[in-house]
C-alpha positions as CSV (number, residue, x, y, z in Angstrom):
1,X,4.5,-0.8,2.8
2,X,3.9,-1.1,-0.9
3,X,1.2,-2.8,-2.3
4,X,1.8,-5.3,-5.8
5,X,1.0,-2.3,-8.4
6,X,3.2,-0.3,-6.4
7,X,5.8,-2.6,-6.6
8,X,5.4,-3.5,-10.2
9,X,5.9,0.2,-11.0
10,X,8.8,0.3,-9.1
11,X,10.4,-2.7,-10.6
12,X,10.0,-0.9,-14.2
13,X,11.3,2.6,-12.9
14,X,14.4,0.3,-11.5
15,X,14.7,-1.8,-14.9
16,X,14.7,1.1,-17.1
17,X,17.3,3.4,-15.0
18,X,19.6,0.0,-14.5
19,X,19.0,1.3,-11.1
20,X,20.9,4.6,-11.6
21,X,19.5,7.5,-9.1
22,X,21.3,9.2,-11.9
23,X,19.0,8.7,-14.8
24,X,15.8,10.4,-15.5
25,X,13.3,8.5,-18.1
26,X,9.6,9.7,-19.0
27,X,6.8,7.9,-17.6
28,X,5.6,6.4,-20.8
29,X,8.9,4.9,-21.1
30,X,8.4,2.9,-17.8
31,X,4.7,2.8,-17.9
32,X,4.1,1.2,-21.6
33,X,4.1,-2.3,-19.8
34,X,0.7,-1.9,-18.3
35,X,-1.8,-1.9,-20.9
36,X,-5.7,-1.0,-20.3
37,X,-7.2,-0.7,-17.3
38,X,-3.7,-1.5,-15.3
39,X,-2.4,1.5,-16.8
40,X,-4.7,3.7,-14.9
41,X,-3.5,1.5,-11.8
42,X,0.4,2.6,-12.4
43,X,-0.2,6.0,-13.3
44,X,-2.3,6.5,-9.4
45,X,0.7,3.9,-8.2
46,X,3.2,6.3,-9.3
47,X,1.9,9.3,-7.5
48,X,1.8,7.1,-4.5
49,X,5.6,6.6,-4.8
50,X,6.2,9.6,-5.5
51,X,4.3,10.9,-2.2
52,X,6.0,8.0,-0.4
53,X,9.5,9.3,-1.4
54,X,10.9,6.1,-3.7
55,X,10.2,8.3,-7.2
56,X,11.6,11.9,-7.7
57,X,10.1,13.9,-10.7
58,X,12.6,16.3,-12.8
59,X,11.4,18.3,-15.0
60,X,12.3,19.0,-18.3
61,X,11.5,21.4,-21.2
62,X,9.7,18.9,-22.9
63,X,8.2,17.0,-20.6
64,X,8.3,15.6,-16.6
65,X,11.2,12.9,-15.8
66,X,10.9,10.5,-13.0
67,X,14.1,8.7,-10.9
68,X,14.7,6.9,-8.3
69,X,15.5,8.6,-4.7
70,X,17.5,6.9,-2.5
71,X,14.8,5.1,-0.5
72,X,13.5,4.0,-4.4
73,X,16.9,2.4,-5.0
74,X,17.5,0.6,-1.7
75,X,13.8,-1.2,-2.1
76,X,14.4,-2.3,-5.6
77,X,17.8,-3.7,-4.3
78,X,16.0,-5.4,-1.2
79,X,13.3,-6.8,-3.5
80,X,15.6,-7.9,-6.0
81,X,17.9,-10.0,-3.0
82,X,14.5,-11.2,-1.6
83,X,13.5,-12.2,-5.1
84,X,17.0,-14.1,-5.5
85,X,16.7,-15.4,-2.6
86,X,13.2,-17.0,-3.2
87,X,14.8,-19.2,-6.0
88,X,17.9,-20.5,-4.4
């Protein structure tokens, strides 16, 4: 179960890859949403998704990527329909 940051973090990985298991983004790219102290919050949520399977890291020469796995892509989808769902 995911908590809200968890979620939240999720939601941005999924928003920024247009929820491609294809596309691999840098975490500052996903992560520049959360500003002060909330940052901190994302960055430990992210390693909690990671270790929980829904965010794969890639690395690169520059720097480390982060996508969605298949269990990432099917929660964003589920959250999305429940979200839909909420305002119909």
């Amino acid at each position: 179960m995911l908590n809200e940051i968890e979620i939240a973090v999720l939601m941005s990985i999924c928003h920024k890859t247009g929820i491609s298991k294809k596309a691999h983004i840098p975490k500052q790219y996903f992560l520049k949403r959360f500003k002060g102290r909330k940052r901190e919050y994302a960055e430990k949520a992210l390693l909690g998704l990671i270790t929980k399977g829904y965010v794969g890291q890639h690395p690169t020469k520059g720097e480390m990527t982060y996508q969605l796995t298949d269990l990432g892509r099917k929660e964003c989808m589920k959250i999305i329909l429940e979200s839909n769902k909420a305002f119909s």
